[in-house]
C-alpha positions as CSV (number, residue, x, y, z in Angstrom):
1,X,-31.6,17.7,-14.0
2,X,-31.1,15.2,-16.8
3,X,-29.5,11.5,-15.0
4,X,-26.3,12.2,-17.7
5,X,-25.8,15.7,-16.1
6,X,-25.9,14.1,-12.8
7,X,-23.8,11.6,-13.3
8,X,-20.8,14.5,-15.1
9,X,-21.0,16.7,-12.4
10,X,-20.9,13.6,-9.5
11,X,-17.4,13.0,-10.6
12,X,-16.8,16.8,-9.5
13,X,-17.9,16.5,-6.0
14,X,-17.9,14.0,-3.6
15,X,-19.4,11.8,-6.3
16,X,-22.6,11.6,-5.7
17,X,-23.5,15.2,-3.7
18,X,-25.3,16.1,-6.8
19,X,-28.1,13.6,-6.6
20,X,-29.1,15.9,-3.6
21,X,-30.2,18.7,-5.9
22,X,-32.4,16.8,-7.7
23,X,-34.2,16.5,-4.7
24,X,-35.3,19.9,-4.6
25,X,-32.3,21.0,-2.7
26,X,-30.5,24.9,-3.8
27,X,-28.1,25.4,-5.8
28,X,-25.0,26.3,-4.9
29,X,-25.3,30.0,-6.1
30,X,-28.0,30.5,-3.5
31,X,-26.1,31.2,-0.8
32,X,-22.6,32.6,0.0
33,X,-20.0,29.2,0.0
34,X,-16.8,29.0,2.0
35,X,-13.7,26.9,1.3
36,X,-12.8,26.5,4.8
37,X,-9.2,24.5,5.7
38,X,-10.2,21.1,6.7
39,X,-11.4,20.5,3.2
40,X,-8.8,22.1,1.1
41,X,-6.1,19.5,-0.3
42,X,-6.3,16.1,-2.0
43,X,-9.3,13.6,-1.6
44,X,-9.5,10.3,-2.8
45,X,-12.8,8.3,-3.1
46,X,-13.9,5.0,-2.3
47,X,-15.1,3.3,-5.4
48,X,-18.0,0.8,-5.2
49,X,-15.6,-2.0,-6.2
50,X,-13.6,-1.3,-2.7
51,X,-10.6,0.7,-4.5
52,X,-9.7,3.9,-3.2
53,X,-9.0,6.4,-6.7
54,X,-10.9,9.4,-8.7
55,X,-8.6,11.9,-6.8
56,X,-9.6,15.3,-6.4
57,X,-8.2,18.5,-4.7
58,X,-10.1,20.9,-3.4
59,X,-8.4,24.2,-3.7
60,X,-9.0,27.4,-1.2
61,X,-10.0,29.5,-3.8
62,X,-12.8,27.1,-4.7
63,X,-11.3,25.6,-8.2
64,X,-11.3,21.6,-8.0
65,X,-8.6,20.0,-10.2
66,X,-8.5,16.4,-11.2
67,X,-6.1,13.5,-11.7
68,X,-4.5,11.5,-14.1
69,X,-7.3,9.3,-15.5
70,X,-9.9,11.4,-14.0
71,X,-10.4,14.9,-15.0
72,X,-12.1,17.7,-14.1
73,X,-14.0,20.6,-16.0
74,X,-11.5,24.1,-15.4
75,X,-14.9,25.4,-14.7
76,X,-15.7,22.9,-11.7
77,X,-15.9,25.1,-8.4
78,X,-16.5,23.7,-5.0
79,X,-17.7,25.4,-1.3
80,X,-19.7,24.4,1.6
81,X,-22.3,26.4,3.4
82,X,-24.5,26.4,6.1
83,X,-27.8,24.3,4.7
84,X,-31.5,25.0,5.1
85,X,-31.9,22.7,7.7
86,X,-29.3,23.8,9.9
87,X,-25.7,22.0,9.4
88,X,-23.2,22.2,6.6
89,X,-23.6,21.6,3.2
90,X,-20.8,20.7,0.1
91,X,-21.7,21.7,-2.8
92,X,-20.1,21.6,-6.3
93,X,-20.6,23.1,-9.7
94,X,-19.9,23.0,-13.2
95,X,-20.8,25.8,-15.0
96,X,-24.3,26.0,-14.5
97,X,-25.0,22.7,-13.7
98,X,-24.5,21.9,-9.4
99,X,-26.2,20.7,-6.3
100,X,-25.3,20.5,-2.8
101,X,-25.3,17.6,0.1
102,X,-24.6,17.4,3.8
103,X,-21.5,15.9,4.6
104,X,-19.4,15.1,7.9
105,X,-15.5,14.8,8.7
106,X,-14.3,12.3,10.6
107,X,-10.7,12.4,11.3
108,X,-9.1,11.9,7.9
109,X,-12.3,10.4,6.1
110,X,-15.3,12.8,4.6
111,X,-18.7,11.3,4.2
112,X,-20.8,12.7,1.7
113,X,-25.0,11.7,2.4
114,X,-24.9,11.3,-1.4
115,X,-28.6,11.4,-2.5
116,X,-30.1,8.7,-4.3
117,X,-26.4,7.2,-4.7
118,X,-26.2,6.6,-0.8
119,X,-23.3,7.9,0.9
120,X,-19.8,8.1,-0.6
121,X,-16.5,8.0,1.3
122,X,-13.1,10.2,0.7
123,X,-10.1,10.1,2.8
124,X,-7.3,12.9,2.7
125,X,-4.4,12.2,1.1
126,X,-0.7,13.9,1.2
């Protein structure tokens, strides 16, 4: 997957789950996905320059929608299924273009392992 492509659909997930499937990892179409409750609602992340922003809400019916400032593609689906490896995978997609990540909850804050972009950090919001 082309680094601009990566770097489009990052924005969609956890910001950097994508980097994962250009690791060799499925796509998201590969397996059945969930959208179970914990990760339903409003995310925001945890930008490199120690600002929390880029919200996204993950919706149960697996649509994301953006913010002001910080769209999303109406395309832009989300779920998480069981990985390879055992455990639980996010993964993200816009159109054709997708990849997948582990990821772990912890209270209000979701960690995603991120790829090559290291891990990224979203806490719930109201």
């Amino acid at each position: 997957m082309p680094l601009c492509a990566l770097r489009r659909v990052r924005h969609l997930l956890f910001l950097g789950v994508v980097g994962a499937a250009a690791c060799g990892r499925a796509e998201p179409a590969q397996r059945p996905l969930e959208h179970p409750g914990e990760l339903t609602g409003r995310w925001v992340r945890l930008r490199e320059d120690g600002t929390w922003g880029d919200t996204l809400e993950y919706l149960a019916d697996g649509r994301v929608l953006g913010s002001t400032g910080h769209p999303v593609p109406a395309s832009a689906r989300w779920g998480v299924r069981d990985g390879p490896a055992g455990g639980r995978q996010f993964c993200a997609a816009d159109g054709k273009e997708g990849g997948c990540t582990t990821f772990r909850v912890e209270g209000a804050t979701m960690v995603s392992d991120g790829g090559p972009y290291g891990p990224t950090y979203f806490r719930r919001v109201p």
